[in-house]
C-alpha positions as a Markdown table, in Angstrom:
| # | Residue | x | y | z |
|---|---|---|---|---|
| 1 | Unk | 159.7 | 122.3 | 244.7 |
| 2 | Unk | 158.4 | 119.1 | 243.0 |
| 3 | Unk | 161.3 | 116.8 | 244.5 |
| 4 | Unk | 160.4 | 114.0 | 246.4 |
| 5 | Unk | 161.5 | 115.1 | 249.7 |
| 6 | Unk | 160.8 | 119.4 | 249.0 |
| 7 | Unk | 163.6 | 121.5 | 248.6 |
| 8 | Unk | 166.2 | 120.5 | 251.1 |
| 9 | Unk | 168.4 | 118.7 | 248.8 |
| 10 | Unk | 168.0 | 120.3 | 245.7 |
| 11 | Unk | 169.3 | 123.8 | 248.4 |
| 12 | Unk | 172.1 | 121.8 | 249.2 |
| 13 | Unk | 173.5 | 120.6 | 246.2 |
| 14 | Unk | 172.9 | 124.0 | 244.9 |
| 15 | Unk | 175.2 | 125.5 | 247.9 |
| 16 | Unk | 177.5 | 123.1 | 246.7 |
| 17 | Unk | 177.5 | 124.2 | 243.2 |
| 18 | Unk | 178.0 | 128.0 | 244.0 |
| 19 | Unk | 181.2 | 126.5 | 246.3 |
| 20 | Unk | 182.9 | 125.1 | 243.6 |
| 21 | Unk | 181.5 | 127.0 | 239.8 |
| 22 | Unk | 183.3 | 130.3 | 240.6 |
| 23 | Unk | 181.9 | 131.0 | 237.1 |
| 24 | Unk | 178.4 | 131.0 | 238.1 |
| 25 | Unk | 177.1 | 134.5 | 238.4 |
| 26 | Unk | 173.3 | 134.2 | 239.4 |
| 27 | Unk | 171.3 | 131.4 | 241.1 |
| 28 | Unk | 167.6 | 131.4 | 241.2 |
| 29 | Unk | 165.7 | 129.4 | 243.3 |
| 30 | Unk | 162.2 | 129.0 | 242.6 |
| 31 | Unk | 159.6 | 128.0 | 245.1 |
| 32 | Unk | 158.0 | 128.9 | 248.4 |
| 33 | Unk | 160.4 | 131.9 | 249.7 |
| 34 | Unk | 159.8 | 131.0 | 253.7 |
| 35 | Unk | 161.2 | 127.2 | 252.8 |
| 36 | Unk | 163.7 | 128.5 | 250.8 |
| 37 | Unk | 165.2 | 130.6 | 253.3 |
| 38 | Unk | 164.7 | 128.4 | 256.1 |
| 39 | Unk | 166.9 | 125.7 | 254.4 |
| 40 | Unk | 169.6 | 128.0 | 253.5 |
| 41 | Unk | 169.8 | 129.1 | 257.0 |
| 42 | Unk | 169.4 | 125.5 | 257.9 |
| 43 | Unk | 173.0 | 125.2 | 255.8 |
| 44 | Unk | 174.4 | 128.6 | 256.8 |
| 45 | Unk | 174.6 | 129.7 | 253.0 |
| 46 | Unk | 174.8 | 133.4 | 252.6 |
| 47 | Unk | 175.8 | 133.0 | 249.1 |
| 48 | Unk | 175.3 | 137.0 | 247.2 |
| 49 | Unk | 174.8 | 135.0 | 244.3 |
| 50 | Unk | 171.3 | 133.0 | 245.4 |
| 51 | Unk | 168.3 | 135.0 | 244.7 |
| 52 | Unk | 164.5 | 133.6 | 245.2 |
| 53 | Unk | 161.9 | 133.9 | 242.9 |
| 54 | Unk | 158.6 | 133.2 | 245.2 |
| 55 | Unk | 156.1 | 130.4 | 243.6 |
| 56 | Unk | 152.8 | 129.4 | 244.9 |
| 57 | Unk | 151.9 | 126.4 | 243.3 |
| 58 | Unk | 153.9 | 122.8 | 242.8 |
| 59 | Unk | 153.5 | 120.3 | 240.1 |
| 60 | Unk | 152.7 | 116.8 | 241.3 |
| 61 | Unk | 153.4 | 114.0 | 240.0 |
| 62 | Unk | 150.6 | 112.7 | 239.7 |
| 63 | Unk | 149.7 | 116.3 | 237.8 |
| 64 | Unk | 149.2 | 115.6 | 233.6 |
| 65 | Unk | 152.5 | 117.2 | 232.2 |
| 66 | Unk | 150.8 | 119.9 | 229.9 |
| 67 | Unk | 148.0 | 120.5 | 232.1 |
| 68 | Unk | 150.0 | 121.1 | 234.7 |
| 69 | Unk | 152.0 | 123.8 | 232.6 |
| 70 | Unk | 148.8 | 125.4 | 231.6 |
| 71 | Unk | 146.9 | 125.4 | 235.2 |
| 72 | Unk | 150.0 | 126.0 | 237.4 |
| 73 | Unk | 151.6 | 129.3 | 236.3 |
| 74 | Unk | 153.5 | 130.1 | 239.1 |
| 75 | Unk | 154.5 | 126.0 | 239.4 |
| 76 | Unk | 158.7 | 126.2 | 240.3 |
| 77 | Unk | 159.1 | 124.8 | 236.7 |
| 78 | Unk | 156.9 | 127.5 | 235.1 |
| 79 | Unk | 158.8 | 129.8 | 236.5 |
| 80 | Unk | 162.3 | 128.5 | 236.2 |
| 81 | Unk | 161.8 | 128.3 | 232.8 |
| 82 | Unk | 160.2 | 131.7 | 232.3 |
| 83 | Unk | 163.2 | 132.8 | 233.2 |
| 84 | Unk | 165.4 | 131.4 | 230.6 |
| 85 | Unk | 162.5 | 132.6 | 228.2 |
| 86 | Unk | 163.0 | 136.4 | 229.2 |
| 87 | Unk | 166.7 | 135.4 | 229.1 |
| 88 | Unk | 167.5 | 136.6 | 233.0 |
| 89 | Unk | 168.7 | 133.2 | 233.4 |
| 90 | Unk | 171.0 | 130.5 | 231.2 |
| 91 | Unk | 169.5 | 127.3 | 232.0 |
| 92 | Unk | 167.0 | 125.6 | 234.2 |
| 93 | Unk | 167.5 | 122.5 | 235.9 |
| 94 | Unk | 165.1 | 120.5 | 237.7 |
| 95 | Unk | 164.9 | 117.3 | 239.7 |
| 96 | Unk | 161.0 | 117.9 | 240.1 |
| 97 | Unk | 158.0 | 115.9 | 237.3 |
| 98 | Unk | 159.9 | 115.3 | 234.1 |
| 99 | Unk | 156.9 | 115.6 | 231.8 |
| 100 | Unk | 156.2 | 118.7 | 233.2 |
| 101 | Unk | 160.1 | 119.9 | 232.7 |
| 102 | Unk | 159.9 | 118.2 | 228.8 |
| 103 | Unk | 156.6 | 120.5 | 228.4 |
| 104 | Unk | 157.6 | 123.4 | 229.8 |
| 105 | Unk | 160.6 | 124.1 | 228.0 |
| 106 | Unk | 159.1 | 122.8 | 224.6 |
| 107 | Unk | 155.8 | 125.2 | 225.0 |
| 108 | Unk | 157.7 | 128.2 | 226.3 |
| 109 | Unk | 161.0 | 127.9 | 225.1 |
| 110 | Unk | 160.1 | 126.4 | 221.4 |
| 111 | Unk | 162.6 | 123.8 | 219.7 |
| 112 | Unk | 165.9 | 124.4 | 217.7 |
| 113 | Unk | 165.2 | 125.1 | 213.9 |
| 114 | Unk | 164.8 | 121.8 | 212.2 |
| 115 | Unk | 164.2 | 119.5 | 215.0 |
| 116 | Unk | 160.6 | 118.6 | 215.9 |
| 117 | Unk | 160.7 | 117.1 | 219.4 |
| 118 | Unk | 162.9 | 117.2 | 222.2 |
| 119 | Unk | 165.2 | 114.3 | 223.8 |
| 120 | Unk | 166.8 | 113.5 | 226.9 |
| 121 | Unk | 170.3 | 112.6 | 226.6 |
| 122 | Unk | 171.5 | 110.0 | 229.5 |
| 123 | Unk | 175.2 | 109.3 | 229.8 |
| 124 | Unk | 175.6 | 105.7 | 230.8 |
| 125 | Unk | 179.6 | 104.1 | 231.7 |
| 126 | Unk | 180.9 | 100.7 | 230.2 |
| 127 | Unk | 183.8 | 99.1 | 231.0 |
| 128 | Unk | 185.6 | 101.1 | 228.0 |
| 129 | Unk | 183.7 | 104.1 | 227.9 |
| 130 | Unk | 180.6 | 105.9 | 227.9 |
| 131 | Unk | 177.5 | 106.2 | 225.7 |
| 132 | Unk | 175.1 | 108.8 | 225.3 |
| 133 | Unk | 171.5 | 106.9 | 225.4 |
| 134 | Unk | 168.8 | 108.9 | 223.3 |
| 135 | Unk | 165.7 | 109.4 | 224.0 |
| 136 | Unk | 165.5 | 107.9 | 227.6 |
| 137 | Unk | 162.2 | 109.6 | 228.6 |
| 138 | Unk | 161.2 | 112.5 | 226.7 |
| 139 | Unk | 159.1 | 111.4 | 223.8 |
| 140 | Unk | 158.0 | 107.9 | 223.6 |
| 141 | Unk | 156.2 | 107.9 | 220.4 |
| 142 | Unk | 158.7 | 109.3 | 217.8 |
| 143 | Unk | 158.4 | 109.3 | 213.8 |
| 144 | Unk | 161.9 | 107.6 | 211.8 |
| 145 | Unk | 162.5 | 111.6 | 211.3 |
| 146 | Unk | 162.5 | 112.0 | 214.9 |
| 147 | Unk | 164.7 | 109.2 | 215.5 |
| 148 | Unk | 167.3 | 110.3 | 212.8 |
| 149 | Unk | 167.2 | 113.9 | 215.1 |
| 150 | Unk | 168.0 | 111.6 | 218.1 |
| 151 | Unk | 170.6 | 110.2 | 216.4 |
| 152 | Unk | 172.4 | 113.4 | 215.5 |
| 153 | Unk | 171.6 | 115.3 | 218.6 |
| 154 | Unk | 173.3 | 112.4 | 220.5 |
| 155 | Unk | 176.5 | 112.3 | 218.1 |
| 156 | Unk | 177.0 | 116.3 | 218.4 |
| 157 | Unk | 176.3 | 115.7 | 222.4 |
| 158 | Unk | 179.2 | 112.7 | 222.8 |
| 159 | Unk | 181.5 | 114.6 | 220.3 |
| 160 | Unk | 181.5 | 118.5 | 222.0 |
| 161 | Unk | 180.2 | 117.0 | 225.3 |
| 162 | Unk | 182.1 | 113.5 | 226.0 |
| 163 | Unk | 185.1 | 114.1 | 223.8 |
| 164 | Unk | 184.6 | 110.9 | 221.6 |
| 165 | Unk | 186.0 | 112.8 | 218.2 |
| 166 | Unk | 184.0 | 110.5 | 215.5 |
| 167 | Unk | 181.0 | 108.8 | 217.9 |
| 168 | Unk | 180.0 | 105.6 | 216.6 |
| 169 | Unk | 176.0 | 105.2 | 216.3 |
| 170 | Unk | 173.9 | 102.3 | 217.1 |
| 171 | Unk | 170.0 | 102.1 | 216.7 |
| 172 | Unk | 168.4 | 100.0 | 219.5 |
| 173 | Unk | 166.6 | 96.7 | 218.0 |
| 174 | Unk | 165.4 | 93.2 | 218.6 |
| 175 | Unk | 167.8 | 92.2 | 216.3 |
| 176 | Unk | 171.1 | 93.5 | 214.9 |
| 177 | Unk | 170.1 | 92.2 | 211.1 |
| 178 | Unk | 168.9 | 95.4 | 209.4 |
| 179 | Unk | 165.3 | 94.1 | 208.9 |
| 180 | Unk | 164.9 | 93.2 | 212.2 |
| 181 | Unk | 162.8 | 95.7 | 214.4 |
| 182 | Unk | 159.0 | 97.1 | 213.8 |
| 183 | Unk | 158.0 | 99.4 | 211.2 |
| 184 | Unk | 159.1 | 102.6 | 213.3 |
| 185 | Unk | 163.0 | 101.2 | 213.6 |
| 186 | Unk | 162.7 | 100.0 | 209.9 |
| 187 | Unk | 162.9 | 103.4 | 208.6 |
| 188 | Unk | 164.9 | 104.9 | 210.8 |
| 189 | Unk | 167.7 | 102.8 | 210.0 |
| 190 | Unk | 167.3 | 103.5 | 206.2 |
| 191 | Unk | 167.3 | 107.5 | 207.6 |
| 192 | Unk | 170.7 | 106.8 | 210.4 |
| 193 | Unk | 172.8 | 105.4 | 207.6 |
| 194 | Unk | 172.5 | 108.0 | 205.2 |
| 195 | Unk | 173.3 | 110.6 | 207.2 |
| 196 | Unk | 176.8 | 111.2 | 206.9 |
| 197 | Unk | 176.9 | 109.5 | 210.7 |
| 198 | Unk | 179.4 | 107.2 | 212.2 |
| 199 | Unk | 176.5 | 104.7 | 212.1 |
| 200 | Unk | 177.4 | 101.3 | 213.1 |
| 201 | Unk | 173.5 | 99.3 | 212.4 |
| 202 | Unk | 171.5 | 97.7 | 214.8 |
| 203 | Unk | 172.4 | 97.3 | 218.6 |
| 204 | Unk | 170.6 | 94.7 | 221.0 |
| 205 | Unk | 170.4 | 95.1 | 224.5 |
| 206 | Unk | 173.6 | 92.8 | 225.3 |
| 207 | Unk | 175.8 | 94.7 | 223.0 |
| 208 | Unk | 175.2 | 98.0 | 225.0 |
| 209 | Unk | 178.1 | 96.8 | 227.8 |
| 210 | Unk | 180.0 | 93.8 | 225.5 |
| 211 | Unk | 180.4 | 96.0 | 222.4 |
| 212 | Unk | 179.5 | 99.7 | 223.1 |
| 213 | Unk | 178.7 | 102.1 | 220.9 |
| 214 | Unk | 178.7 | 106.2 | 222.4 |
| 215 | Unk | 175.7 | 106.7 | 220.4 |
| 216 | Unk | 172.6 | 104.7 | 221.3 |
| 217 | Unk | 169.1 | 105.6 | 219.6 |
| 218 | Unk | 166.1 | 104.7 | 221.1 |
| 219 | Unk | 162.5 | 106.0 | 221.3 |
| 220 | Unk | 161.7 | 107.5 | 224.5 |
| 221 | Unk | 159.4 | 104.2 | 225.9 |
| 222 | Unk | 162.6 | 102.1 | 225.4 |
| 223 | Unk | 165.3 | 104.1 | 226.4 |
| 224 | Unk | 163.0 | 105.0 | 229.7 |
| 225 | Unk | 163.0 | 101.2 | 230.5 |
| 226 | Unk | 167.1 | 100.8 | 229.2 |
| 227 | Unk | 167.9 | 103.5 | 231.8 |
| 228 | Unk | 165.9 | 102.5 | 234.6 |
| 229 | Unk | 166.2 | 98.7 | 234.3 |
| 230 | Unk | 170.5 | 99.8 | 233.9 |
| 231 | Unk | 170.5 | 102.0 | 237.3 |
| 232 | Unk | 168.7 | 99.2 | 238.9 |
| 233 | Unk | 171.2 | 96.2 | 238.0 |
| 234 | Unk | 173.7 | 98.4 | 238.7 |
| 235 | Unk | 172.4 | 99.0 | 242.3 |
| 236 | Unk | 171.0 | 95.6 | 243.1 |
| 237 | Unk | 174.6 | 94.1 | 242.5 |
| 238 | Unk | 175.9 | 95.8 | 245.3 |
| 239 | Unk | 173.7 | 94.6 | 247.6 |
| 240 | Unk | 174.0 | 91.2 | 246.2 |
| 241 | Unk | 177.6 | 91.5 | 246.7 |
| 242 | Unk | 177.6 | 93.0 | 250.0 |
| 243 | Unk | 175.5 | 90.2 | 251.6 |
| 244 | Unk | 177.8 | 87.5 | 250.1 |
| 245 | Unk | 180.6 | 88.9 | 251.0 |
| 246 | Unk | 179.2 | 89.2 | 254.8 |
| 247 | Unk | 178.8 | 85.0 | 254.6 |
| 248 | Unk | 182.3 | 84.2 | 255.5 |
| 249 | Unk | 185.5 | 85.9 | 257.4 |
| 250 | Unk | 187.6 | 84.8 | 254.4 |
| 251 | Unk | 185.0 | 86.8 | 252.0 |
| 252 | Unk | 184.9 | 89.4 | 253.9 |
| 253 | Unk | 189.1 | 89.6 | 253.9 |
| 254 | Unk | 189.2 | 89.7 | 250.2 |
| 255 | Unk | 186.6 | 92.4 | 249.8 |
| 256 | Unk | 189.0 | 94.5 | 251.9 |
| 257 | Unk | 192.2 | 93.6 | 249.8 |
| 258 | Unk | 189.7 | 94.2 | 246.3 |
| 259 | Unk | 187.7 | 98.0 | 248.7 |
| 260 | Unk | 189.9 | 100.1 | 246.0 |
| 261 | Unk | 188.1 | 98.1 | 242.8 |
| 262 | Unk | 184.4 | 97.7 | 244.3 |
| 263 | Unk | 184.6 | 101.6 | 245.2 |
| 264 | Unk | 185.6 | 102.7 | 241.6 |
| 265 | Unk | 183.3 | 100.6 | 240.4 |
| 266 | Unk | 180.7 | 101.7 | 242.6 |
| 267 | Unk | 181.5 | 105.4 | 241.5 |
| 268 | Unk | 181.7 | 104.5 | 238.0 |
| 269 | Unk | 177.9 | 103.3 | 238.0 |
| 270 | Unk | 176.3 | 105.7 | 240.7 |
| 271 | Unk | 173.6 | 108.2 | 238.9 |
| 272 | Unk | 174.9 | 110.8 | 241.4 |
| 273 | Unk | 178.0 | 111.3 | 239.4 |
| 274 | Unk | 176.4 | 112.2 | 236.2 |
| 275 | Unk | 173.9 | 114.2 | 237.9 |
| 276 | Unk | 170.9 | 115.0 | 235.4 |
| 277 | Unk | 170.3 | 114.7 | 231.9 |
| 278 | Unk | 170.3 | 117.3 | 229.1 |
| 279 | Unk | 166.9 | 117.7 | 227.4 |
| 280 | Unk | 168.4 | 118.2 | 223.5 |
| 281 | Unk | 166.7 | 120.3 | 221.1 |
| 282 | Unk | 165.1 | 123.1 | 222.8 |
| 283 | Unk | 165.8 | 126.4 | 221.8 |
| 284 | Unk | 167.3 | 126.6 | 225.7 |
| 285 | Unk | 169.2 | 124.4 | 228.0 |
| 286 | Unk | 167.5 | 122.1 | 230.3 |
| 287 | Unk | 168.7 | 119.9 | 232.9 |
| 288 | Unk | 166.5 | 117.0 | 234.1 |
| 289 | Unk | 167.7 | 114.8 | 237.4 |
| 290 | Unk | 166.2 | 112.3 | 239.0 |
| 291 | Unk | 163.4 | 112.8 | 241.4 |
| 292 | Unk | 165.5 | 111.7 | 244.4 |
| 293 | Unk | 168.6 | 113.4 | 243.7 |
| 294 | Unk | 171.4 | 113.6 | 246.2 |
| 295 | Unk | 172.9 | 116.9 | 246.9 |
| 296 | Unk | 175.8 | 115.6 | 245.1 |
| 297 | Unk | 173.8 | 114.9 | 242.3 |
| 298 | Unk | 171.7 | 118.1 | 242.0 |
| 299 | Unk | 175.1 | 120.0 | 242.2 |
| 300 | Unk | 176.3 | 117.7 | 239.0 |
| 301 | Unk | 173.4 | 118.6 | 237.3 |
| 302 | Unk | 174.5 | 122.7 | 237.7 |
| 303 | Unk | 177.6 | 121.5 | 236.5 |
| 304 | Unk | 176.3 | 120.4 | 233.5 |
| 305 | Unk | 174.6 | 122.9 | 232.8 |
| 306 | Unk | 177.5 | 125.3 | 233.0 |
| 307 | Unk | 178.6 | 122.7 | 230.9 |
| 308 | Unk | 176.3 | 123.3 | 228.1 |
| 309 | Unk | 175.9 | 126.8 | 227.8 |
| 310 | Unk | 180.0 | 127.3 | 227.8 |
| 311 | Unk | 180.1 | 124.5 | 224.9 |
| 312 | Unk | 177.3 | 126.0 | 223.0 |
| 313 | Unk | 175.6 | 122.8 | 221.8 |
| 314 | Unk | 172.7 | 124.6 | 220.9 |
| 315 | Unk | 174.0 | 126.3 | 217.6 |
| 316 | Unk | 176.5 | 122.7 | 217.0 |
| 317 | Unk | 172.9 | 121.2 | 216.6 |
| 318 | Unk | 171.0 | 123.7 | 214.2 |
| 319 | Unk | 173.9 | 123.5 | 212.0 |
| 320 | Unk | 174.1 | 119.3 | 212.0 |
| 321 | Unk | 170.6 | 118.9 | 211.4 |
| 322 | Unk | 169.8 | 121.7 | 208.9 |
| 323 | Unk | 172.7 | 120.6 | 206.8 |
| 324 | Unk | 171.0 | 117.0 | 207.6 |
| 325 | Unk | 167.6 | 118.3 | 206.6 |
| 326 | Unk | 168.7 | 120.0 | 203.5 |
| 327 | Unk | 170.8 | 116.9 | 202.1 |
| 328 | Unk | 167.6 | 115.0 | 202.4 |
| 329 | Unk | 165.7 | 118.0 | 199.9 |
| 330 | Unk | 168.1 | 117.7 | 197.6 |
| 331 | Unk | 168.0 | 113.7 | 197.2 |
| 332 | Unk | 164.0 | 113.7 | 197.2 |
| 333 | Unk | 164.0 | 116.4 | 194.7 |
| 334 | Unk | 166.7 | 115.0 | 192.6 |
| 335 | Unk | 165.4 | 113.4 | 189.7 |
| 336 | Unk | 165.4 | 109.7 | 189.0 |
């Protein structure tokens, strides 16, 4: 219930999803029943597989995240994730108040053994390929222990998720000389590199579409702004393009010739394709889109989520990071 426009996309895109995941046994929809109905009837889905779970309440966004868990209950979110909790359901996804999504799952749902606090994973396309940005949202004030989780959570994502068989790992500086950065990306560099990853140093904004890496480690403030300020180039371009190309008759006979390029390019870069972003390190799966998703987008998101519990990322992670945590034991405690 907490997207921007109510329900009526997120209904469609999951009547989309039950169209095309055969695999897909249950669907819950949570949120006012008599607005749930009317916009399946609105759609003419009859699907077995839907079932409502009535909610009174709605988080806002301008609700405080962990308030909001605490004081709304029976919130859409509370309830979608109490019902990965009891285990009725396999993952929740949401396109409603992230904060209130990243504390939901974290209070009810606990983290993975080892790892201290969540991220959001968001797969961003290059020219060559794609990385997996980590945090972009989730926690904005990380420790270097933190960001070494981020780092290996985003690895095991791009290897088991993306394909990439040996991810290559870049930390997100000011600088890509190891002692550039503040205090907090200091020492999580000295934590990256010895950990056994792919780890390739110190990335700066430029080298995120010149050079990629798959693996891009940020703290959740500045991978927020990366993903946001990337979506909005991406958009803003087209427009610019469009209204250039409309100057002229010979313009605008070129852009037909080049239609096949500008529209795989435009797919390529549109959020709707990726459809929401995993929140990694839960002891759960969690699947956050944007506020405004499309239909097309919200039914993206499902598929990742079917995605993610078929892979079983979860247990790929425990075992990365306590094999992670308990090489770093045995160097502290090894004597001098």
């Amino acid at each position: 219930m907490g997207h921007d426009e109510g329900p009526r996309k997120l209904v469609e895109g999951a009547a989309l999803a039950l169209s095309e995941f055969s695999e897909i046994t249950r669907l819950y929809l949570t949120g006012d029943t008599a607005k749930l109905e009317a916009e399946l009837k609105r759609i003419g889905c009859n699907d077995r597989r839907i079932e409502i779970v009535h909610c009174t309440q709605v988080v806002e966004m301008s609700d405080h995240a962990i308030d909001a868990v605490r004081r709304k209950k029976d919130s859409s979110i509370a309830r979608a994730v109490d019902l990965v909790k009891s285990g009725d359901a396999e993952a929740v996804v949401s396109a409603g108040h992230t904060g209130a999504s990243v504390a939901a799952t974290t209070i009810k749902l606990r983290m993975l053994p080892g790892i201290e606090r969540p991220a959001i994973a968001a797969t961003i396309p290059t020219e060559t390929n794609y990385f997996v940005l980590v945090d972009a949202g989730a926690n904005p004030e990380p420790t270097p222990r933190q960001m070494l989780h981020n780092a290996i959570m985003g690895s095991v994502y791009s290897q088991h998720i993306l394909g990439y068989t040996n991810p290559s790992v870049g930390l997100m500086s000011i600088g890509t000389e190891e002692e550039k950065g503040n205090e907090c990306t200091r020492e999580s560099f000295e934590l990256i590199k010895g950990a056994g990853l792919n780890f390739r140093g110190n990335v700066e904004g430029h080298d995120l579409f010149l050079d990629p890496v798959e693996v891009v480690v940020a703290d959740g403030f500045t991978g927020n702004v990366v993903l946001k300020t990337s979506e909005a180039i991406a958009h803003a371009i087209f427009g610019w393009l469009k209204r250039e190309i409309k100057k002229s008759p010979i313009r605008i006979a070129g852009a037909l010739l080049a239609k096949g390029a500008f529209q795989a390019i435009r797919k390529r870069t549109n959020a709707d394709e990726y459809g929401g972003m995993p929140l990694l390190g839960i002891n759960g799966v969690c699947i956050i889109g944007h506020g405004g998703s499309s239909p097309i987008a919200v039914k993206n998101a499902i598929r990742m989520a079917v995605q993610s519990i078929s892979k079983q990322v979860n247990p790929l992670l425990v075992e990365h990071i306590q094999r992670t945590n308990e090489q770093a034991a045995a160097s502290h405690h090894a004597p001098a």
